[in-house]
N, C-alpha and C positions, 0 to 999 in steps of 0.2 A: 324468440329473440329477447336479449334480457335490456330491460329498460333503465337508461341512468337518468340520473336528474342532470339538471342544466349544468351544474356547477363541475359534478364528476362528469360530466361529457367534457365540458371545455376542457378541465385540466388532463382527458386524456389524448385530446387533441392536442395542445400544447405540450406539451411532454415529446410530439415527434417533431415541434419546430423547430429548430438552431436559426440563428442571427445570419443574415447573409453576410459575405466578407464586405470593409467599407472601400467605397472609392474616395478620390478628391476631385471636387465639382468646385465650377466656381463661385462665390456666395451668393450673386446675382438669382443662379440656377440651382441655390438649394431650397427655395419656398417650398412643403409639401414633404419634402424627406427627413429623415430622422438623425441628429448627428449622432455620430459617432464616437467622437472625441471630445473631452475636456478642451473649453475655452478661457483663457487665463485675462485678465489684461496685462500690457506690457508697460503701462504709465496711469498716473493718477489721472481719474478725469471728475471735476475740468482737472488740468495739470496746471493750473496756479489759482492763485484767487480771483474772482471774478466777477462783474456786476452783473447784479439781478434787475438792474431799472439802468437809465435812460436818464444823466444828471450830473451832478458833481462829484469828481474824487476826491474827498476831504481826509486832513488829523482831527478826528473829535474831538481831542484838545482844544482845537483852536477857536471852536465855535460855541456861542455864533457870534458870527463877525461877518466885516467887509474883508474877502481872501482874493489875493492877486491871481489871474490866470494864469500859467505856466506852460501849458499845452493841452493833449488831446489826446487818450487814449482808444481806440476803435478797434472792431473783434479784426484779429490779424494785422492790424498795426498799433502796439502798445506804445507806451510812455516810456523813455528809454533811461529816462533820469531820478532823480531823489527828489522827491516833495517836499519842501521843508517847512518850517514856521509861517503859518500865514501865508499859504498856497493854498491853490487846488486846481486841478484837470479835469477839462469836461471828459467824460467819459459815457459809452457806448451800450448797453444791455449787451454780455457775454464778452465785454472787454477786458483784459486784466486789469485787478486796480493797481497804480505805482506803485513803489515802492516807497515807503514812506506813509503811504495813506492807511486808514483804515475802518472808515464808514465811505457811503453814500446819499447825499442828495440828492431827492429825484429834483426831476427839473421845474414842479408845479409849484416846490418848495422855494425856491431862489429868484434870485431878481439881479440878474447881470447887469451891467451901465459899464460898457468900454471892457478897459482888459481887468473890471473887478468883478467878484460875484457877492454878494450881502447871504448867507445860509444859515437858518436858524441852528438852534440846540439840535445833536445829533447823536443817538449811543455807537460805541465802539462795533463793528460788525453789523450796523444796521444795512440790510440790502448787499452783503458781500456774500458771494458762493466761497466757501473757502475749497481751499483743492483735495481733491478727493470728495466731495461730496456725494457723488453718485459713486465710485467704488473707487478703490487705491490698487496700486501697481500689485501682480501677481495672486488677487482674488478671482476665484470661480467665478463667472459670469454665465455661462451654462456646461449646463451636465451632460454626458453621453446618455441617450434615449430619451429626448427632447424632439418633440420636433418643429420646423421652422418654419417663423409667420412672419408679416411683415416685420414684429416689434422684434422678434429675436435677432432677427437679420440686422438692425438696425444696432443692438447690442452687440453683435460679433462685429459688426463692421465698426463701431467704436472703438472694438480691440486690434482693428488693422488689419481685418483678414478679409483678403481678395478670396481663398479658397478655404473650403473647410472638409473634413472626414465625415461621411455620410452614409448608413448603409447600403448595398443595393435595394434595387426595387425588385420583390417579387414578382415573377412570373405566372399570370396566373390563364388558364384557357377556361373558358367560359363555353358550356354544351348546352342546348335545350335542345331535349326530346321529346317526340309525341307526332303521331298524324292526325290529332287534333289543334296544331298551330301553324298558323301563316304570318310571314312579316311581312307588314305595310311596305310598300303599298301594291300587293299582291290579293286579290279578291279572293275573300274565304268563302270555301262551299260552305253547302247545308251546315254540314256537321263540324265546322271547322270557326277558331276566335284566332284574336289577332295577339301575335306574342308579345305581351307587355312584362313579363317577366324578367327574361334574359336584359332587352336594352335598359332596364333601371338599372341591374347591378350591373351593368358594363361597367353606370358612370358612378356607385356606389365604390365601386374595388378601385377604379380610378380616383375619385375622390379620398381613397383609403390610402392610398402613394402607392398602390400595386398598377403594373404594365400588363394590361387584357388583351387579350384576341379570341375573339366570337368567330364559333362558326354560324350557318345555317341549320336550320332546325332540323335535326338528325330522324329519320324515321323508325319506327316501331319494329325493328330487323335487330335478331343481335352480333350479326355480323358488322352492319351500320355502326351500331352502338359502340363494337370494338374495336375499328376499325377507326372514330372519330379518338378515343383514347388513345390509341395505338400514337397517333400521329398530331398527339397533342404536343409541343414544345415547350413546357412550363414545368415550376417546380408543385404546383397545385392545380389540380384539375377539377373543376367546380362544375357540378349537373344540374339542371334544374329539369325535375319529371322523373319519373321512372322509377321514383327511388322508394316505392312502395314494394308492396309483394305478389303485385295483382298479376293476370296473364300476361298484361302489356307493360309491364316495372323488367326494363331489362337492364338496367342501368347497375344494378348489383351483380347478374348474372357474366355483365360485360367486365367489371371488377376482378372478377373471381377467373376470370379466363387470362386475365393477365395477373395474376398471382397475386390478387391482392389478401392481406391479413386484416382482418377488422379489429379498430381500437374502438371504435363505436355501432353498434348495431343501431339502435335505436333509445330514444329520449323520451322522458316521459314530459313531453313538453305538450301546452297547445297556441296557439297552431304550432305543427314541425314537427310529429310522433315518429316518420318516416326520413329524417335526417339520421345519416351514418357519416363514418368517416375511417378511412382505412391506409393504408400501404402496399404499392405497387410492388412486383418482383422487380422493379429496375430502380427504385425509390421515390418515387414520384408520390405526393399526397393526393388521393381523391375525397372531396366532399360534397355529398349528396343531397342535396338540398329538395322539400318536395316541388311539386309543380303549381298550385295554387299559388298567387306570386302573394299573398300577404303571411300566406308560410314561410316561403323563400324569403320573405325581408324580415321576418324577426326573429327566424332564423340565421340569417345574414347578419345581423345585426347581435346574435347571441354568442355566436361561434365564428364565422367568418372574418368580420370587422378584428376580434383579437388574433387569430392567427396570421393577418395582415400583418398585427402591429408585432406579432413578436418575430416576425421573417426579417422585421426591420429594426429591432431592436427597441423596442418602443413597450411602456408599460401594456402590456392585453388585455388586461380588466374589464369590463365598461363599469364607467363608472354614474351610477345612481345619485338619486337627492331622494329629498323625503318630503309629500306632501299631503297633505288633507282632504279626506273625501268631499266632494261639493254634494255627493248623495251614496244612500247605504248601498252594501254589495251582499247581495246571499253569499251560502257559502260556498267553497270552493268544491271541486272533485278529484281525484286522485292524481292529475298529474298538473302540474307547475302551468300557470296560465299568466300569458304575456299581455296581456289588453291594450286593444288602439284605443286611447286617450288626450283628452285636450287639458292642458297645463292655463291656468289663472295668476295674476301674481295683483293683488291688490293689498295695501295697508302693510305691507312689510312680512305679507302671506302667501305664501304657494298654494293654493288647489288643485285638486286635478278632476278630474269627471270620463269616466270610462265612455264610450259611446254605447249604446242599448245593442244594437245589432254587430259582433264579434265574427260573426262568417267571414270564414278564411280566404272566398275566394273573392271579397269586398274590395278592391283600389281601390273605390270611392273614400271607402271609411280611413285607410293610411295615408291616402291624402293630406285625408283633414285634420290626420291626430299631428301631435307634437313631440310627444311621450309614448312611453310602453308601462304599463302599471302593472307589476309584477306580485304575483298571487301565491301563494305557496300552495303545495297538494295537500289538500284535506284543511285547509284555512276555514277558519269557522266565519258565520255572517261577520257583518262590521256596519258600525251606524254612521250615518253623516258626521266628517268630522276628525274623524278616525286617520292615524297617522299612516301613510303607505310608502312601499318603495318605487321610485320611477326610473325609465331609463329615459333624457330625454331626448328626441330628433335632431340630429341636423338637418335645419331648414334653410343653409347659407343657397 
């Protein structure tokens, strides 16, 4: 089997994914998905001018002086009148200022007695939002293949959208194989672990904005095995196990029964050597991910996570930083190595620190990393200090 590197794998996974078509949700119900659609605004915001403090709407001409009160501007009910000579309006934080005015007084500044207020010296525009300061009518506020968080939501609904264009969610069926796994809380024989694999990427593809459905752990039959694809309803069908070449790897043999063509045989990755990825005779995408679950996640997290994001129209990349060894690294070996790693940020610095034991079939150790420290094949040592690339975790 011929071995690609990380990068020519991903891009020849991505190469079979297309954008799923978009629906309209309503904005409430788009946190997590990706839009689809350019968002405009339809008016300046604020859409007048407006106070920044809590005080007087003054002419800075006029001041300082003792200035007559005239009324009262407050956010949704302004000052309906002309301020003239020797006025001013108490006014509200986020209230429009009159017309006529054009500084503000905060209130710590002045000294009212009856219908006067006494305001010192004041510059023209001090403490005024003028309109449009956050954005003006008909600028881009966000871009197709964004996707949505509290704040964007927040920024589309400033442009008055109850609903927005969002791609769909991929479909994706999630398979573990093997008669060496049992789900809790079912008692594992002798020879038998608890599958911790499959239920993290459940919520992994879920947190990804894709729609899972897990089966039961499939057993070591390749009838089972084709039988669990056959009857997958998704447009990616994700394995974890099998997907080696051993006696009991039927997970490729089940592929090939359903006509699949390989875009990926194998990566020169570690952990993940035995990740493929191919196309079904009905169209369906299979990715094979191994069975060691810290293979499966950084695997997941190399190939997986992007074709999530590009079903949904969402940049695929993952995207790196760059941080400094807290200790040296021998050198590499022939294929690309992903390292579970702990990230530092002190003095305006990033660190990062690999963990000593790298065994793939370690939870404990992805647990506790943060980051993925990305090693190139055939990288020569490096001494403390030394700049590297990271991938890092989400830990939300």
């Amino acid at each position: 089997m011929k071995l690609l590197s990380v990068d020519e794998a991903r891009a020849r996974m991505l190469a079979e994914i297309a954008a799923l078509p978009a629906e309209s949700v309503a904005l409430a119900d788009s946190v997590g998905r990706v839009l689809a659609e350019e968002i405009r605004a339809v008016r300046d915001q604020p859409p007048f001018p407006a106070s920044a403090m809590d005080g007087w709407a003054v002419r800075a001409a006029d001041c300082p002086e003792s200035l007559k009160i005239v009324g009262e501007s407050a956010a949704g009910h302004g000052f309906e009148g002309r301020v003239g000579a020797g006025e001013a309006v108490r006014i509200f934080t986020g209230a429009a200022i009159p017309d006529g005015c054009d500084a503000i007084v905060i209130q710590e500044d002045a000294e009212r007695t009856g219908d006067e207020v006494r305001v010192p010296e004041v510059a023209a525009g001090h403490h005024v939002r003028p309109a449009g300061l956050d954005f003006k009518r008909g600028e881009t506020l966000l871009e197709p293949g964004v996707r949505i968080d509290a704040w964007r939501l927040s920024l589309a609904a400033s442009a008055g959208r109850a609903e927005v264009a969002v791609h769909g969610r991929p479909r994706v069926a999630l398979l573990s194989t093997g008669e060496e796994i049992v789900e809790a809380p079912a008692a594992p024989g002798p020879f038998q672990i608890y599958d911790s694999g499959a239920p993290a990427l459940a919520v992994m593809i879920e947190g990804w904005g894709a729609a899972v459905t897990r089966s039961k752990p499939v057993r070591d039959q390749l009838e089972a095995v084709v039988a669990a694809m056959r009857g997958a309803e998704a447009e990616l069908i994700v394995t974890v196990g099998g997907a080696s070449v051993g006696d009991h790897d039927l997970v490729r043999a089940a592929g090939e029964a359903l006509g699949m063509s390989y875009r990926v045989e194998s990566v020169a990755v570690r952990p993940g050597k035995p990740t493929f990825f191919g196309v079904l005779a009905d169209g369906r995408r299979l990715l094979g991910l191994p069975g060691n679950p810290a293979s499966a996640f950084v695997c997941a997290e190399m190939f997986l996570r992007p074709i999530l994001a590009a079903y949904q129209g969402a940049l695929p990349d993952p995207v790196t930083i760059t941080a400094k060894l807290a200790a040296g690294l021998p050198a590499n070996g022939p294929r690309e190595h992903w390292m579970r790693a702990k990230l530092s940020y002190a003095e305006g610095e990033v660190t990062i620190r690999p963990y000593r034991d790298q065994d793939s079939s370690l939870i404990s150790v992805f647990a506790a990393s943060d980051a993925l420290l990305r090693r190139q094949a055939g990288a020569a040592a490096l001494p403390a200090g030394a700049v590297v690339e990271a991938l890092p975790l989400s830990r939300a």
